[in-house]
C-alpha positions as CSV (number, residue, x, y, z in Angstrom):
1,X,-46.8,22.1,7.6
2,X,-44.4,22.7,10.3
3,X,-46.0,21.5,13.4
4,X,-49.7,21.2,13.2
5,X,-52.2,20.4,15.6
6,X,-53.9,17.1,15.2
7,X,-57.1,19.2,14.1
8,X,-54.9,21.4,11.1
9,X,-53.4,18.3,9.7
10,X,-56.6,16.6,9.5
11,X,-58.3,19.9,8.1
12,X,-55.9,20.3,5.4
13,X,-56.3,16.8,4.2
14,X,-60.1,17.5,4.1
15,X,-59.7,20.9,2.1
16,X,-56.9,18.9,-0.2
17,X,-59.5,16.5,-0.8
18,X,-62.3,19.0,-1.7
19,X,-60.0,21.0,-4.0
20,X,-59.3,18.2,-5.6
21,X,-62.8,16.9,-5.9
22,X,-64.1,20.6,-7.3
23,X,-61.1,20.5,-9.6
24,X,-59.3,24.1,-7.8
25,X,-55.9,24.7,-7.9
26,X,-53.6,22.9,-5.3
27,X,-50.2,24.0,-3.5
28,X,-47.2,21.9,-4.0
29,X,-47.8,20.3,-0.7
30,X,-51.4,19.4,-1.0
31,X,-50.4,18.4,-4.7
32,X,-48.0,16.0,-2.3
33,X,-50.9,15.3,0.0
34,X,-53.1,14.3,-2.8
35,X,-51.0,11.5,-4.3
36,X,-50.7,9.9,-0.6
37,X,-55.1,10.3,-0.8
38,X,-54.9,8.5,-4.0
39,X,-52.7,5.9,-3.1
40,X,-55.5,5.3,-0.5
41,X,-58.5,5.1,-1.7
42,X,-59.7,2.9,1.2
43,X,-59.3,6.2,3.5
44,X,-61.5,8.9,0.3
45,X,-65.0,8.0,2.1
46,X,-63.3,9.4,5.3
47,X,-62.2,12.4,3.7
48,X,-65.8,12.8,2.5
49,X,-67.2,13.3,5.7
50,X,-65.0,15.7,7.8
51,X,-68.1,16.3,10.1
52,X,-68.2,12.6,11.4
53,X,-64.5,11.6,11.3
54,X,-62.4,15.7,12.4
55,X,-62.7,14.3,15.6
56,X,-62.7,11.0,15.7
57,X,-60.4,9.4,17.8
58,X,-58.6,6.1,16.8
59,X,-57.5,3.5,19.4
60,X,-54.7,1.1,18.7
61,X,-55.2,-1.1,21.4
62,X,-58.5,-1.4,19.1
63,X,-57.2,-2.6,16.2
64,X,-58.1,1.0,14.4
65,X,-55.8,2.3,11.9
66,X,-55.8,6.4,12.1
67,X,-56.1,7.4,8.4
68,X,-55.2,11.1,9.1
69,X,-51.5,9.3,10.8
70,X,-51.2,7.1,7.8
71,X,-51.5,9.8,5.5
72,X,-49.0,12.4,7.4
73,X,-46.5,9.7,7.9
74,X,-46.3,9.1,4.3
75,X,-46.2,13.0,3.4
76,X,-43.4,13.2,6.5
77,X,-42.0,10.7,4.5
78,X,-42.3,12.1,0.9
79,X,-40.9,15.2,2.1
80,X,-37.8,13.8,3.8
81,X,-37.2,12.2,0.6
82,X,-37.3,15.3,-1.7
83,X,-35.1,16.9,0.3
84,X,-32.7,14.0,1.4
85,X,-32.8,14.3,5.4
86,X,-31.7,12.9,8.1
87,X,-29.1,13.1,5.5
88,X,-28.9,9.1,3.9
89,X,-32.5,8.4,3.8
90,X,-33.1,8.9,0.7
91,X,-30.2,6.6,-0.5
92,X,-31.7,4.3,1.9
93,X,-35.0,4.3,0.5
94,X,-33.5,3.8,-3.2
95,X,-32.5,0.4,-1.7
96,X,-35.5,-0.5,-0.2
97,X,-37.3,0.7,-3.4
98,X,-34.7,-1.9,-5.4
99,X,-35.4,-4.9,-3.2
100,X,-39.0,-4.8,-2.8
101,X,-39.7,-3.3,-6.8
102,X,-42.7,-1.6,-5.0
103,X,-42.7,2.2,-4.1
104,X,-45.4,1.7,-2.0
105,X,-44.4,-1.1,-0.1
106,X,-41.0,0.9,0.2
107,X,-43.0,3.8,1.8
108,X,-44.6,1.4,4.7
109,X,-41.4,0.0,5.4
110,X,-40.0,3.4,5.8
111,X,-42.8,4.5,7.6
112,X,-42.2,1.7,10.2
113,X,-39.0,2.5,10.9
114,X,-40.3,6.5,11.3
115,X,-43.1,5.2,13.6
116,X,-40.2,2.8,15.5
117,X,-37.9,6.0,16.1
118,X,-40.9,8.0,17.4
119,X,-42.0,5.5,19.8
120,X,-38.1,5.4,21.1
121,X,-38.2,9.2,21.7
122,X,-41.5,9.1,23.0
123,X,-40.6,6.4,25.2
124,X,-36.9,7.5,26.3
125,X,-38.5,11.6,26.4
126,X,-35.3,12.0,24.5
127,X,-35.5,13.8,20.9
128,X,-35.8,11.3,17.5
129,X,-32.4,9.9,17.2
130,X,-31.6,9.5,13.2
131,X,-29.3,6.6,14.2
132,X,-32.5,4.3,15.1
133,X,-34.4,5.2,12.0
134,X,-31.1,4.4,10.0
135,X,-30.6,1.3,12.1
136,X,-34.2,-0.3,11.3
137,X,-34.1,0.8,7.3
138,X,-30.7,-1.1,7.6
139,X,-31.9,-4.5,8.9
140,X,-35.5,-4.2,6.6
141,X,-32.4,-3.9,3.5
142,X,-31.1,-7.3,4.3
């Protein structure tokens, strides 16, 4: 998924979902996709109900945690790992993974520091700088 609208990423968790649920075949990435669905089962009902929630817009300043953002982050996440890059993060995570004996409490800190070096882009309208994403992993190993 190189680039996808907010409507194709939440789409293809949907059809990952309903595959899954009618027992068809999956790709390798929605096989990817549909570990991050299990590892959320608060977030299933949602999936259930693309009508309601394909356009449903979350508000942070609301206190609303966008499922379909959760979910991407982590398969950003999972695919930066399997193919080690920015270069480093996967040793990174390996440390994280040793200190907090918890793969998925690994992933959230990871995805922090994803989210921190995104907002820094964002913010500076400069492109994601590895260096701040390294920089946060670094002080969350300590």
């Amino acid at each position: 998924m190189f680039n996808p609208s907010r409507d194709q990423a939440r789409q293809f968790l949907f059809d990952t979902w309903h595959k899954y649920r009618q027992r068809e075949m999956l790709s390798a990435m929605e096989d990817m996709a549909l570990e991050v669905i299990l590892l959320h089962p608060e977030y299933q009902a949602v999936l259930e109900n693309a009508e309601y929630y394909r356009d449903k817009d979350y508000l942070a300043e609301m206190g609303d945690t966008n499922p379909f953002l959760h979910m991407s982050m982590h398969i950003a996440i999972m695919e930066q790992l399997s193919i080690d890059q920015p270069v480093g993060i996967r040793q990174r995570f390996e440390r994280l993974l040793k200190k907090t004996r918890d793969e998925h409490t690994a992933m959230h800190q990871v995805m922090e520091c994803l989210a921190e070096m995104i907002w820094q882009a964002q913010r500076n309208q400069l492109p994601p700088d590895a260096s701040v994403y390294f920089e946060c992993l670094d002080r969350r190993e300590n």
